[in-house]
PyMOL CGO cylinders between C-alpha atoms (Angstrom):
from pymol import cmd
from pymol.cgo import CYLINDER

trace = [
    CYLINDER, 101.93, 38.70, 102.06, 99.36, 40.23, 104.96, 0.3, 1, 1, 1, 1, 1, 1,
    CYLINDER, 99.36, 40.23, 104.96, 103.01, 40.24, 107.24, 0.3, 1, 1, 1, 1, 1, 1,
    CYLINDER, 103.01, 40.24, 107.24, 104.17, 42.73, 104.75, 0.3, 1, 1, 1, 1, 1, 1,
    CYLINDER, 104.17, 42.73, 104.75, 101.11, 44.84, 103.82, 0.3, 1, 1, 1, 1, 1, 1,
    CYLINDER, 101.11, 44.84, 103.82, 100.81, 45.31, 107.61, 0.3, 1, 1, 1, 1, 1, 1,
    CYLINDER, 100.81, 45.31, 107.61, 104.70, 46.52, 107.35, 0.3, 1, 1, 1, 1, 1, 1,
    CYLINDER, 104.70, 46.52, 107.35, 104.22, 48.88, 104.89, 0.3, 1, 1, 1, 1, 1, 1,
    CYLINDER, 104.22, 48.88, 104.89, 100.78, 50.81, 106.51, 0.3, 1, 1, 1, 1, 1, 1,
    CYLINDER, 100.78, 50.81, 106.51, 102.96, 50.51, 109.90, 0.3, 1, 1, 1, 1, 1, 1,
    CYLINDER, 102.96, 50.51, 109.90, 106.09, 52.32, 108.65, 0.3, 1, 1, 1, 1, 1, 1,
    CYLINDER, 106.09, 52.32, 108.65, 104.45, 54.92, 105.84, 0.3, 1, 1, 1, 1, 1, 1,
    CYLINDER, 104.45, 54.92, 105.84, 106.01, 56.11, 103.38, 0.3, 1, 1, 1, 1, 1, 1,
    CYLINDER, 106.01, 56.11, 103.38, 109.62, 57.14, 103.70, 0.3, 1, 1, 1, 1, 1, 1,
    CYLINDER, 109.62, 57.14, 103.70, 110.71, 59.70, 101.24, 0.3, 1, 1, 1, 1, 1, 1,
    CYLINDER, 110.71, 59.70, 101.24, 113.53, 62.13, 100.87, 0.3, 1, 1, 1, 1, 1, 1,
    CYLINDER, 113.53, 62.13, 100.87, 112.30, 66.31, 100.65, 0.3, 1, 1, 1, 1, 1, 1,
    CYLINDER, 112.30, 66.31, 100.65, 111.88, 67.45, 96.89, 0.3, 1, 1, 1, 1, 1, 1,
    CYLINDER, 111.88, 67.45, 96.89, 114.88, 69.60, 96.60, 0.3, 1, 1, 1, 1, 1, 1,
    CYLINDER, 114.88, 69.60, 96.60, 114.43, 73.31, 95.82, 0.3, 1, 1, 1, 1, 1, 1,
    CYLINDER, 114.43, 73.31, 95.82, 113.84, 74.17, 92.27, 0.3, 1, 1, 1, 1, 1, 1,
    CYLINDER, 113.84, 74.17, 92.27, 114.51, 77.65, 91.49, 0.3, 1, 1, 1, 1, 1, 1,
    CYLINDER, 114.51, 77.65, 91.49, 117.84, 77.40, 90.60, 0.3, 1, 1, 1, 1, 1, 1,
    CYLINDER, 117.84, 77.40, 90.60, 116.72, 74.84, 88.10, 0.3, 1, 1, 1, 1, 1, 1,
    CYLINDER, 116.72, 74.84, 88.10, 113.76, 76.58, 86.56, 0.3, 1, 1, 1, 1, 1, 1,
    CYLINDER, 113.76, 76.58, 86.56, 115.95, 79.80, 86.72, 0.3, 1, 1, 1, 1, 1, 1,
    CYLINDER, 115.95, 79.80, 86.72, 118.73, 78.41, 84.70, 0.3, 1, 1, 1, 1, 1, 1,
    CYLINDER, 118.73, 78.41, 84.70, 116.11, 76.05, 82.30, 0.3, 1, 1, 1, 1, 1, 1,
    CYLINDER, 116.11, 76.05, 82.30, 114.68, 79.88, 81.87, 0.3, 1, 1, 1, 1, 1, 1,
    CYLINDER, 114.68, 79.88, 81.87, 118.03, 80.76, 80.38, 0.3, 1, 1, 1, 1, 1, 1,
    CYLINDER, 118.03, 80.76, 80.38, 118.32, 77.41, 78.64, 0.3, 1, 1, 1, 1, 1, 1,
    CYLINDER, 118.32, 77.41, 78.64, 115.24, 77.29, 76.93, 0.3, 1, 1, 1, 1, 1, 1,
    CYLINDER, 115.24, 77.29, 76.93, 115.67, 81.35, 75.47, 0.3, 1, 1, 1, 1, 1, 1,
    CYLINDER, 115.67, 81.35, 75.47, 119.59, 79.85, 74.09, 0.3, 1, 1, 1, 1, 1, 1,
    CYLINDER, 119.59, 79.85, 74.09, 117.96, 76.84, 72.41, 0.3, 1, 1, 1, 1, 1, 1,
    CYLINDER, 117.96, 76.84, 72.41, 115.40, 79.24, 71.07, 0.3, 1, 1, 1, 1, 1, 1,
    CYLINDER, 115.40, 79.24, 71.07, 117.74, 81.73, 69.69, 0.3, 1, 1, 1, 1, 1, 1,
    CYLINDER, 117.74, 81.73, 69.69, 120.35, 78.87, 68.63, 0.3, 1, 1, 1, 1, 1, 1,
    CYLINDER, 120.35, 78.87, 68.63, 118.56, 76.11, 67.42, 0.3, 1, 1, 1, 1, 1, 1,
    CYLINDER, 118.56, 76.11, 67.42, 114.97, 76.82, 66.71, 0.3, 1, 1, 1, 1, 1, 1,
    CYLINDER, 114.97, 76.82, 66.71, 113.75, 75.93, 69.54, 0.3, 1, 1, 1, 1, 1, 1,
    CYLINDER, 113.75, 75.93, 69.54, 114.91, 72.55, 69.96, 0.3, 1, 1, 1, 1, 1, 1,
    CYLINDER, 114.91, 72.55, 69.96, 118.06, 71.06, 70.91, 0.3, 1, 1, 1, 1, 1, 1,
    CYLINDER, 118.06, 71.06, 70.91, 118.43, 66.97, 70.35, 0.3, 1, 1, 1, 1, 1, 1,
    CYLINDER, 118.43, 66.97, 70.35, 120.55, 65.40, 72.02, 0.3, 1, 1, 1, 1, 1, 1,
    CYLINDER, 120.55, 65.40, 72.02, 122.34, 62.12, 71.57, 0.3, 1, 1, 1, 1, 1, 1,
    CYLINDER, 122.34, 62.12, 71.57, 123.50, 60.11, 74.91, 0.3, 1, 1, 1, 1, 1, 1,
    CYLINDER, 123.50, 60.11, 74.91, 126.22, 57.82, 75.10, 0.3, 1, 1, 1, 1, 1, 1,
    CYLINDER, 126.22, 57.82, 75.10, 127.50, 55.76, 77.64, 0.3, 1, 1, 1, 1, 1, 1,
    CYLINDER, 127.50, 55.76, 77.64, 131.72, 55.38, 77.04, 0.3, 1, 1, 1, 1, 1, 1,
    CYLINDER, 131.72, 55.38, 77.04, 131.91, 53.02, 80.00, 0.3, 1, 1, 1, 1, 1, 1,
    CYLINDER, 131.91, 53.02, 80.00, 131.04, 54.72, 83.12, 0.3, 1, 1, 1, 1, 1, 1,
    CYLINDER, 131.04, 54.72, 83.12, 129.02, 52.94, 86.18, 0.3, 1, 1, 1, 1, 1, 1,
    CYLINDER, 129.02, 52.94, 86.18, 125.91, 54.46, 85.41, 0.3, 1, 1, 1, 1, 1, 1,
    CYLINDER, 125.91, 54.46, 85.41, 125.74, 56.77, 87.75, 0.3, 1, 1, 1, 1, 1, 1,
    CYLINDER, 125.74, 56.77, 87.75, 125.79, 59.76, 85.27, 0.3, 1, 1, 1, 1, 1, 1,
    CYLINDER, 125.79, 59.76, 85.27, 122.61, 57.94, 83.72, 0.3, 1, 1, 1, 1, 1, 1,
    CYLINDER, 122.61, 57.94, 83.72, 120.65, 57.79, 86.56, 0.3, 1, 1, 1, 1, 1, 1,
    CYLINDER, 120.65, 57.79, 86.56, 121.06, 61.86, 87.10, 0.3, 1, 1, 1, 1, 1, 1,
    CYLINDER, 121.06, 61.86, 87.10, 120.38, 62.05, 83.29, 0.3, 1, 1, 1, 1, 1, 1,
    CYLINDER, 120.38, 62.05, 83.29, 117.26, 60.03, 83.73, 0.3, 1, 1, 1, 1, 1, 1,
    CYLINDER, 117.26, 60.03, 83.73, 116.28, 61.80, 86.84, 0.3, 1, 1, 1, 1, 1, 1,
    CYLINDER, 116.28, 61.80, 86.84, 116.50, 65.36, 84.56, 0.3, 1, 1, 1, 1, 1, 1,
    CYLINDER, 116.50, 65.36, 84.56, 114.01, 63.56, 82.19, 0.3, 1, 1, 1, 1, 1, 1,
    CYLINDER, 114.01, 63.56, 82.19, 111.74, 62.72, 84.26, 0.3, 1, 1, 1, 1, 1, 1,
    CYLINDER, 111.74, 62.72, 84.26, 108.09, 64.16, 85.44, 0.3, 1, 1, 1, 1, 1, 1,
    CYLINDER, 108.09, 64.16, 85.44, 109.90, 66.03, 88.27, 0.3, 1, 1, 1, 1, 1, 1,
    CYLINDER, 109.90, 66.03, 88.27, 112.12, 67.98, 86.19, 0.3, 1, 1, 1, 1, 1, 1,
    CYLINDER, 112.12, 67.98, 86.19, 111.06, 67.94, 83.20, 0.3, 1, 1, 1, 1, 1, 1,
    CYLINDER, 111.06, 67.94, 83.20, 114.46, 68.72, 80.59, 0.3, 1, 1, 1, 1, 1, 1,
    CYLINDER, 114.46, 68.72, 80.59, 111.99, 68.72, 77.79, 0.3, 1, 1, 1, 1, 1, 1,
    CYLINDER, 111.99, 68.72, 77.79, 110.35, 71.72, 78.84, 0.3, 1, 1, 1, 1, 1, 1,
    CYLINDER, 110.35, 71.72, 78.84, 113.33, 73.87, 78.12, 0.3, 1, 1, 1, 1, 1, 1,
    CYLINDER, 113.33, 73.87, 78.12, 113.32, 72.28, 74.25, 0.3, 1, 1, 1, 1, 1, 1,
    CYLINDER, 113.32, 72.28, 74.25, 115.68, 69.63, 75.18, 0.3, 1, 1, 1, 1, 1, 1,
    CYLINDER, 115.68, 69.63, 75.18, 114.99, 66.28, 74.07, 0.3, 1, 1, 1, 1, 1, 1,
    CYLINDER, 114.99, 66.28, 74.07, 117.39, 62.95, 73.34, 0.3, 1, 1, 1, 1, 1, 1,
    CYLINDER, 117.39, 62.95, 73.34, 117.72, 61.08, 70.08, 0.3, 1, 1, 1, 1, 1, 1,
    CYLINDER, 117.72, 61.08, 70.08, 118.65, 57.75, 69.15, 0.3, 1, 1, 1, 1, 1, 1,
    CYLINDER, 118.65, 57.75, 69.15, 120.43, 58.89, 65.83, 0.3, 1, 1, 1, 1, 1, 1,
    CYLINDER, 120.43, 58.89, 65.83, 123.93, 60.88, 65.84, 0.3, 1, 1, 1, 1, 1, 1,
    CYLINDER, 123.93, 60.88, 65.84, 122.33, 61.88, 62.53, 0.3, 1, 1, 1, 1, 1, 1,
    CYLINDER, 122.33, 61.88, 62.53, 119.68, 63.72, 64.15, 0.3, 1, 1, 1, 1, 1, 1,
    CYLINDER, 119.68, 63.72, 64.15, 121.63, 64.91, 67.05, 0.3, 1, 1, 1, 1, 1, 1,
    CYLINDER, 121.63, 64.91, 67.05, 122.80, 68.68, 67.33, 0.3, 1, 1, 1, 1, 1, 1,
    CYLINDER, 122.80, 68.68, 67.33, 124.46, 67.94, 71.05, 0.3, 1, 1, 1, 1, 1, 1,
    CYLINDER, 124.46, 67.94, 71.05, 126.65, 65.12, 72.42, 0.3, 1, 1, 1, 1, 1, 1,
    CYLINDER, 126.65, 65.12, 72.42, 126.45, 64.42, 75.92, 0.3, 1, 1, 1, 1, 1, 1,
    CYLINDER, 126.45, 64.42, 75.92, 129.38, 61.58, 76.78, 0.3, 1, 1, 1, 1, 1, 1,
    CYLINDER, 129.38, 61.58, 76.78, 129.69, 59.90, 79.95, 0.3, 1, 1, 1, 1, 1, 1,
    CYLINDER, 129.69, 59.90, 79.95, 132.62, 57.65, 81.62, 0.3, 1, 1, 1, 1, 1, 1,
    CYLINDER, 132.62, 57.65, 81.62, 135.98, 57.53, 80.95, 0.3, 1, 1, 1, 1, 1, 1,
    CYLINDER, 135.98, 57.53, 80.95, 136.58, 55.91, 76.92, 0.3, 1, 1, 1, 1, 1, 1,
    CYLINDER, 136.58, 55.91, 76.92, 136.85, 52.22, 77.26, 0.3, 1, 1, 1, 1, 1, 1,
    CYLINDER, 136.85, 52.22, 77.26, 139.04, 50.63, 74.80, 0.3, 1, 1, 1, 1, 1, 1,
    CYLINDER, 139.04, 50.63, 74.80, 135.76, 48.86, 73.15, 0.3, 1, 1, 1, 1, 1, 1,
    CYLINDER, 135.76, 48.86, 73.15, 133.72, 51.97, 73.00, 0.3, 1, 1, 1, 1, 1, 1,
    CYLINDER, 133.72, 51.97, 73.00, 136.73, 54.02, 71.27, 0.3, 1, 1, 1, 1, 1, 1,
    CYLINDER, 136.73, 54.02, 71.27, 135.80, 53.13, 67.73, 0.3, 1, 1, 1, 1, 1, 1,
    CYLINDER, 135.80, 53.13, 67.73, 131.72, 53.91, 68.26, 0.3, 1, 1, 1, 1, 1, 1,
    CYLINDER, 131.72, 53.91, 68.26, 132.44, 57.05, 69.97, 0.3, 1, 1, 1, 1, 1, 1,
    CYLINDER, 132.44, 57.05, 69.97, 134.46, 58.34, 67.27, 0.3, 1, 1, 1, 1, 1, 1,
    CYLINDER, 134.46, 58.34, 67.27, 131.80, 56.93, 64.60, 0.3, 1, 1, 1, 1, 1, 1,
    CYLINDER, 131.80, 56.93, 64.60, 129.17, 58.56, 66.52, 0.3, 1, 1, 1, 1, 1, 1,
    CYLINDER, 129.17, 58.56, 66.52, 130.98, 62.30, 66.29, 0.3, 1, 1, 1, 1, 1, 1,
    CYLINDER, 130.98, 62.30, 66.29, 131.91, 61.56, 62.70, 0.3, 1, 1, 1, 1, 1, 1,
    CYLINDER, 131.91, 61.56, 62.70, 128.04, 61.04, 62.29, 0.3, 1, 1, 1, 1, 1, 1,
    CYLINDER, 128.04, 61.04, 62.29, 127.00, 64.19, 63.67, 0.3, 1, 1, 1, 1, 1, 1,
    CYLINDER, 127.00, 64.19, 63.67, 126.21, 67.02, 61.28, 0.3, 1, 1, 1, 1, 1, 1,
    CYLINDER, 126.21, 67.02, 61.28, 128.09, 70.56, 62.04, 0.3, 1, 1, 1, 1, 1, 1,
    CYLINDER, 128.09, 70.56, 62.04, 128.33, 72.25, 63.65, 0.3, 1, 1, 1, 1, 1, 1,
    CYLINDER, 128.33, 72.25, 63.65, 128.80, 69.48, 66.51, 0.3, 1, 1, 1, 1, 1, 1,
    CYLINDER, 128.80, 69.48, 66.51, 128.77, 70.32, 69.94, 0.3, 1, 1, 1, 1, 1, 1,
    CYLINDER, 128.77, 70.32, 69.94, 130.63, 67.98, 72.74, 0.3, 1, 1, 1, 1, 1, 1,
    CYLINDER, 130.63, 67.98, 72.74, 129.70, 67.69, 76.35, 0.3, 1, 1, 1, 1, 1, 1,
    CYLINDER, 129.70, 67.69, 76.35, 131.83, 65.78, 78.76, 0.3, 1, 1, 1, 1, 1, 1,
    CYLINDER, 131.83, 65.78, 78.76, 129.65, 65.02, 81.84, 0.3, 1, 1, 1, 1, 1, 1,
    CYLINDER, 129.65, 65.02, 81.84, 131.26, 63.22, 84.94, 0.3, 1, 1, 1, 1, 1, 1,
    CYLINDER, 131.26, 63.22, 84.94, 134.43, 63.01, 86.62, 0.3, 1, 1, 1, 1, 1, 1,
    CYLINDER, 134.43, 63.01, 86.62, 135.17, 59.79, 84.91, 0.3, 1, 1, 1, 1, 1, 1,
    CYLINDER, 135.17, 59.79, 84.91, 134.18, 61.70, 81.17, 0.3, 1, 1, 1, 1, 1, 1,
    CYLINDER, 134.18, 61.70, 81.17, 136.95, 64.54, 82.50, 0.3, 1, 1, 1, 1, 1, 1,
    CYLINDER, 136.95, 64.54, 82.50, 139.79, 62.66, 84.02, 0.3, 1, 1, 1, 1, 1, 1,
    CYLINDER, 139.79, 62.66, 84.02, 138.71, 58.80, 84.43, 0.3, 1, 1, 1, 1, 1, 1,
    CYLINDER, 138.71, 58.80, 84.43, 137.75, 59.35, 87.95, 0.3, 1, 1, 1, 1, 1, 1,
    CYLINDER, 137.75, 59.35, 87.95, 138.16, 56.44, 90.28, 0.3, 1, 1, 1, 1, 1, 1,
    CYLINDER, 138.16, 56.44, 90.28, 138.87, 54.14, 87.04, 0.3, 1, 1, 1, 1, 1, 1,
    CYLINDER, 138.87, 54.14, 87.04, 142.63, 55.91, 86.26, 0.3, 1, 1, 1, 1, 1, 1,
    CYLINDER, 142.63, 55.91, 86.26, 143.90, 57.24, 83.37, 0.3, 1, 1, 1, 1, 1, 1,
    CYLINDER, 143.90, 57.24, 83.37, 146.69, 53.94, 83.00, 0.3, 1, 1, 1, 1, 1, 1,
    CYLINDER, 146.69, 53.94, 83.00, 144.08, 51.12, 83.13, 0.3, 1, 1, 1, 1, 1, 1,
    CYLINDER, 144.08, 51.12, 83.13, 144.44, 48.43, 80.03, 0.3, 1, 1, 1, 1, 1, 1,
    CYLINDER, 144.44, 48.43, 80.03, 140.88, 48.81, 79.57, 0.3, 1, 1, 1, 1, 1, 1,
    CYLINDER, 140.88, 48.81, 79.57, 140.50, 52.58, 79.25, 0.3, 1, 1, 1, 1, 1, 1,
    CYLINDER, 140.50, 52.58, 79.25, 141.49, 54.05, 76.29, 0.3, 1, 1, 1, 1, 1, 1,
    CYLINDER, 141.49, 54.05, 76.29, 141.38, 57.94, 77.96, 0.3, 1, 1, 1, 1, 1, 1,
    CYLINDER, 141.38, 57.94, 77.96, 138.85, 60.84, 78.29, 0.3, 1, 1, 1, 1, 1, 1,
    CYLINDER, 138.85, 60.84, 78.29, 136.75, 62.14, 75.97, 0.3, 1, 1, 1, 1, 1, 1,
    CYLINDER, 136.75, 62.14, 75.97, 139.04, 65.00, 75.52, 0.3, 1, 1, 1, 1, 1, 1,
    CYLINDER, 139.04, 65.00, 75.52, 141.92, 62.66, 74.62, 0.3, 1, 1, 1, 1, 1, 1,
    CYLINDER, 141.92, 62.66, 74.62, 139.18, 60.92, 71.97, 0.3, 1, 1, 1, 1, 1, 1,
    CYLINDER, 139.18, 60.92, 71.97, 136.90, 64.03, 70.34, 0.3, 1, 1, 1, 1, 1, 1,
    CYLINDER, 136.90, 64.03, 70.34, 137.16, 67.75, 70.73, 0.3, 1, 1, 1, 1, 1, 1,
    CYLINDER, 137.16, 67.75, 70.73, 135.34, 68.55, 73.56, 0.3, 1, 1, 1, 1, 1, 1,
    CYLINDER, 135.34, 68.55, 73.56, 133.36, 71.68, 74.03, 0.3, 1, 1, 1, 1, 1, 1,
    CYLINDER, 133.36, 71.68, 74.03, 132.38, 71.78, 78.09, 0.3, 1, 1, 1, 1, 1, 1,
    CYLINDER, 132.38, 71.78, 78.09, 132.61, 69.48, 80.91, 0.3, 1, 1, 1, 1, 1, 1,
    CYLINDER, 132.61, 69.48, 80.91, 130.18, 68.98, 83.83, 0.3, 1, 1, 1, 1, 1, 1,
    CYLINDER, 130.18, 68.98, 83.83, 132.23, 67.86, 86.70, 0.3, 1, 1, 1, 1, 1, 1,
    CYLINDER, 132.23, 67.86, 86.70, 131.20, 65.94, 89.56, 0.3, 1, 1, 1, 1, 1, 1,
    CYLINDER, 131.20, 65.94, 89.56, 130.27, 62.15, 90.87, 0.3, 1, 1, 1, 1, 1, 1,
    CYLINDER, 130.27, 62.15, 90.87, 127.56, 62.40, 89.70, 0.3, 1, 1, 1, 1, 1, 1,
    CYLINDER, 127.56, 62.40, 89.70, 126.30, 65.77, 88.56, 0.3, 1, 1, 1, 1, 1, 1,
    CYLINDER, 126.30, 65.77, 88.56, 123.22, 67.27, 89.33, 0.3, 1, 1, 1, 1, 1, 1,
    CYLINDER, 123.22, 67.27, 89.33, 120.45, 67.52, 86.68, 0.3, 1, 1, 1, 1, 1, 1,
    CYLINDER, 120.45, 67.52, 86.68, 120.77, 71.27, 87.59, 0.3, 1, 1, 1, 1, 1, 1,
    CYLINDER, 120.77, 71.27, 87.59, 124.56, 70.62, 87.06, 0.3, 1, 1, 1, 1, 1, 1,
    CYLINDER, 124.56, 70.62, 87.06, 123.77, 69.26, 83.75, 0.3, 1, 1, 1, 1, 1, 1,
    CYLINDER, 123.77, 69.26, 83.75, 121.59, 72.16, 82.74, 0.3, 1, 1, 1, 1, 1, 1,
    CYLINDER, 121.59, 72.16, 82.74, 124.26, 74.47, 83.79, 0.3, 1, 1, 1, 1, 1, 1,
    CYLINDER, 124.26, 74.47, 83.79, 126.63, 72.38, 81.56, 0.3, 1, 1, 1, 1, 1, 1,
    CYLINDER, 126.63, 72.38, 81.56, 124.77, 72.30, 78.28, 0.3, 1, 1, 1, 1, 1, 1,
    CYLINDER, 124.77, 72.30, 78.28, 123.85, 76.26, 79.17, 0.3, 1, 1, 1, 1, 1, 1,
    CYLINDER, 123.85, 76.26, 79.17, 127.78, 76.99, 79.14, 0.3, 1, 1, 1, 1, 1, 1,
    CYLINDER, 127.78, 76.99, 79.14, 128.33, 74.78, 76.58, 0.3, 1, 1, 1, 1, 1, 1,
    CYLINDER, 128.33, 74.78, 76.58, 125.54, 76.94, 74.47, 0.3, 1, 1, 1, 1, 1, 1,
    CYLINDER, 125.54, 76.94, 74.47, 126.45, 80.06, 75.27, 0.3, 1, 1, 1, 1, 1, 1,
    CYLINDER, 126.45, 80.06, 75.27, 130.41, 79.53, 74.22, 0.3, 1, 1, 1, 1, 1, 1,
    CYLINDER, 130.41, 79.53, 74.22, 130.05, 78.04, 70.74, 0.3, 1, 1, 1, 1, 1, 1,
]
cmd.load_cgo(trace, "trace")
């Protein structure tokens, strides 16, 4: 235990730079004046994971957390379709997931708004659109509104996203 205390005060901490933020704050500006006009001031959203590798997640976890801060814009995720205004989709459709993604739209109340986010969401990415255990995109499953593209996407991608995604419906 001392071997690796003594490790640790040797080496320090080891960190990567905070990345610039004023793209992010610029476009959460933006964000944050669309969910006002649009939806009172708060935009729920309702997350769900169609069989991706969780990489998606982690960026959507990173956007929620202290650093960013998502729920500063009026952003905030839901655990109800009911309640949900946004749906944010990631990973190409598995086969099992098919059936609860379409239960989960049909849940929604309109208007219902459809975000693809991934390369995997878009066009099954490194899984392939013939696998037996993919059913196809989201696209090929539920209208979809926008797409965030990338492996995995930025929270500022993701901003950008649901931003588009606001500003053409």
């Amino acid at each position: 235990m001392l071997r690796i205390l003594h490790q640790i005060f040797k080496v320090g901490t080891i960190t990567e730079p905070l990345a610039s933020s004023e793209r992010f704050d610029v476009l959460g500006a933006q964000l944050k004046t669309a969910v006002r006009q649009r939806f009172q001031g708060s935009l729920a959203i309702r997350l769900v994971d169609a069989g991706s590798c969780n990489g998606c997640e982690l960026e959507i976890h990173a956007a929620n957390n202290a650093y960013y801060d998502i729920e500063r814009f009026g952003m905030h995720f839901t655990a109800s379709p009911r309640f949900a205004d946004l749906l944010l989709v990631t990973g190409p459709v598995s086969i099992n997931m098919k059936t609860a993604l379409e239960m989960t739209y049909d849940a929604m109340p309109s208007p219902k708004l459809v975000v693809a986010m991934g390369d995997c969401a878009v066009n099954c990415g490194v899984f392939g659109k013939g696998n037996y255990a993919i059913a196809g995109t989201v696209a090929d499953i539920i209208p979809v509104d926008a797409v965030i593209h990338g492996c995995p996407p930025s929270p500022t991608d993701l901003i950008q996203g649901i931003l588009a995604c606001l500003n053409d419906a």
